[in-house]
BASE-614756 format. One record per residue (C-alpha): residue number from 1; x, y, z. Coordinates in Angstrom, 2 decimals. Each point is the difference from the previous one (the first is absolute). Layout:
BASE-614756
@nr: NUM xx: X yy: Y zz: Z
...
This chain:
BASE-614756
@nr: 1 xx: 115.75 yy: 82.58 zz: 110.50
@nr: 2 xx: 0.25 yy: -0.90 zz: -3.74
@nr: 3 xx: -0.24 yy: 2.24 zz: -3.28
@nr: 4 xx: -4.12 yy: -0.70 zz: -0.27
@nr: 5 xx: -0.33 yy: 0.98 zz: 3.60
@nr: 6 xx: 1.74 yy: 3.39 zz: -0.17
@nr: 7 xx: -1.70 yy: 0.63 zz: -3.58
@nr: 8 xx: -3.50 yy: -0.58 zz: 1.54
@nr: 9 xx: 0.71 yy: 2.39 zz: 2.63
@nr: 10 xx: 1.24 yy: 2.78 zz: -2.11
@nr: 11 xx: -2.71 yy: -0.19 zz: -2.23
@nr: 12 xx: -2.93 yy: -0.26 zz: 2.53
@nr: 13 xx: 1.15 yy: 2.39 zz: 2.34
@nr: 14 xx: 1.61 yy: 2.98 zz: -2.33
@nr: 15 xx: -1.00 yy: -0.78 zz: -3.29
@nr: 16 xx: -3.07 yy: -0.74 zz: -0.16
@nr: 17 xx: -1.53 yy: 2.40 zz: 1.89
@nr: 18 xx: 2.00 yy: 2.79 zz: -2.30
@nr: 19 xx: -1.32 yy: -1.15 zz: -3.22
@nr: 20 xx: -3.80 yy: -0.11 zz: 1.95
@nr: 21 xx: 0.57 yy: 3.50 zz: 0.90
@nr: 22 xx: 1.32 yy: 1.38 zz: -3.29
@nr: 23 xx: -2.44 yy: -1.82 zz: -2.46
@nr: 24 xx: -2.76 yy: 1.08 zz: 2.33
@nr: 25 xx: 1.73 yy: 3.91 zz: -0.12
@nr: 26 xx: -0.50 yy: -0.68 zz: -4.03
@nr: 27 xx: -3.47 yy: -1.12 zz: -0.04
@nr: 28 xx: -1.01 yy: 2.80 zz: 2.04
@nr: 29 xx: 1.99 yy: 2.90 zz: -1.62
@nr: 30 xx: -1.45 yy: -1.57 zz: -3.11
@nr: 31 xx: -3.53 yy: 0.12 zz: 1.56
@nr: 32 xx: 0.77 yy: 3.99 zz: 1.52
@nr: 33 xx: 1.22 yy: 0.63 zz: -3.93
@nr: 34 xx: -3.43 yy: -1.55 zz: -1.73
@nr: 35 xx: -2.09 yy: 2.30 zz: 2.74
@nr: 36 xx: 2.03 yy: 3.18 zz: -0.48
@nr: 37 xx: -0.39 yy: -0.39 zz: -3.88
@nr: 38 xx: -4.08 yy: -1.12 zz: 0.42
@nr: 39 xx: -0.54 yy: 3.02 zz: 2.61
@nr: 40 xx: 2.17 yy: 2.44 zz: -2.28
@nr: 41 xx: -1.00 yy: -0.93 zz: -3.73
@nr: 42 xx: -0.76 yy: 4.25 zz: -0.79
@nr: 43 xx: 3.80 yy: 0.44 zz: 0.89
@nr: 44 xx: 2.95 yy: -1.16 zz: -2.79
@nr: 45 xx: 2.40 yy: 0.86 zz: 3.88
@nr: 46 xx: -1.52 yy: -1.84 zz: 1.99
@nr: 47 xx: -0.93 yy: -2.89 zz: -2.29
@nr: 48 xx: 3.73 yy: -0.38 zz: -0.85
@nr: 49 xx: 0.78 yy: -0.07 zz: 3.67
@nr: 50 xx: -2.60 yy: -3.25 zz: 0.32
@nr: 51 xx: 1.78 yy: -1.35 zz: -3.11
@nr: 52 xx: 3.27 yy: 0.18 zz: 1.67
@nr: 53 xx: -1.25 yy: -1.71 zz: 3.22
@nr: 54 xx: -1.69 yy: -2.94 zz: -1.94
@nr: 55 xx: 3.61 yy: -0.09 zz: -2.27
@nr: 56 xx: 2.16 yy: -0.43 zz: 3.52
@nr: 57 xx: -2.37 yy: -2.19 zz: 1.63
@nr: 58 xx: -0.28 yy: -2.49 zz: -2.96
@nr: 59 xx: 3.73 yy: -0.07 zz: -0.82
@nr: 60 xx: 0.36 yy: -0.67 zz: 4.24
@nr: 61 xx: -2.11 yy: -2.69 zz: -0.30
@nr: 62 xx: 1.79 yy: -1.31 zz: -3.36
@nr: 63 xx: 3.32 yy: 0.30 zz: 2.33
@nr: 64 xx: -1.24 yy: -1.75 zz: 3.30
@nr: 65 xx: -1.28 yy: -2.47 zz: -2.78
@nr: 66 xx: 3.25 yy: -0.67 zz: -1.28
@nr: 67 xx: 1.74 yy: 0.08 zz: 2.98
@nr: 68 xx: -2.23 yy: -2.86 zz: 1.29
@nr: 69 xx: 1.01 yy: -2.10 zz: -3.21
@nr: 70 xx: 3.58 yy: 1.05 zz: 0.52
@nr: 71 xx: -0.23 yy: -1.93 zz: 3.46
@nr: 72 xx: -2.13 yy: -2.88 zz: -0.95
@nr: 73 xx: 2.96 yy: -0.56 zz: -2.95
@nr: 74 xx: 3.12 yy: 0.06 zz: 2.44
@nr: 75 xx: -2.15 yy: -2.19 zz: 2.43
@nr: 76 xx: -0.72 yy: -2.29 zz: -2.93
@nr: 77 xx: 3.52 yy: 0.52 zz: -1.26
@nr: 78 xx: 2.25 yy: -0.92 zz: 3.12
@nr: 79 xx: -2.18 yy: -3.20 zz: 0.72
@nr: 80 xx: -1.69 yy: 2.47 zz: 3.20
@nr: 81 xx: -3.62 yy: -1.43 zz: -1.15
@nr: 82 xx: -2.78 yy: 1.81 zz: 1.35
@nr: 83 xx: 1.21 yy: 1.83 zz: 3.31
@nr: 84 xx: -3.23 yy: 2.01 zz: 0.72
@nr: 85 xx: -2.26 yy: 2.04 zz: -2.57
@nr: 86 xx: -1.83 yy: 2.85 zz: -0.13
@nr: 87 xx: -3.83 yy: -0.13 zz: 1.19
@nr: 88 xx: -1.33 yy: 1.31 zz: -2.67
């Protein structure tokens, strides 16, 4: 079992399907956020809790983002190629 072998396996099996799951927590706490400030435009409290849900689910999509490039630059880096990606 080489380097390649191991890093494929660790990426499709634990990886992956953590960055799936938190970029799709982002776009739907973004999406709750952008309905809670449509449904609640009368009230500045409510509103401002909307605006906070769209704030934390576009900076976790910014992170799972980044942490995607992060990977796809060590991969690149090391000579590891292209293990697996992401099915998006």
């Amino acid at each position: 079992m080489d380097v390649r072998t191991v890093m494929g396996a660790i990426v499709s099996s634990i990886i992956d399907p953590v960055v799936l799951l938190i970029f799709s927590a982002g776009v739907f706490l973004f999406t709750w956020g952008l309905v809670v400030f449509l449904l609640n435009l009368e009230s500045s409290e409510k509103r401002q809790v909307g605006v906070k849900h769209m704030i934390w689910g576009i900076l976790g999509v910014f992170v799972m983002a980044t942490v995607f490039g992060i990977i796809d630059i060590i991969t690149e880096t090391f000579g590891l190629g292209d293990p697996t990606r992401l099915g998006f």
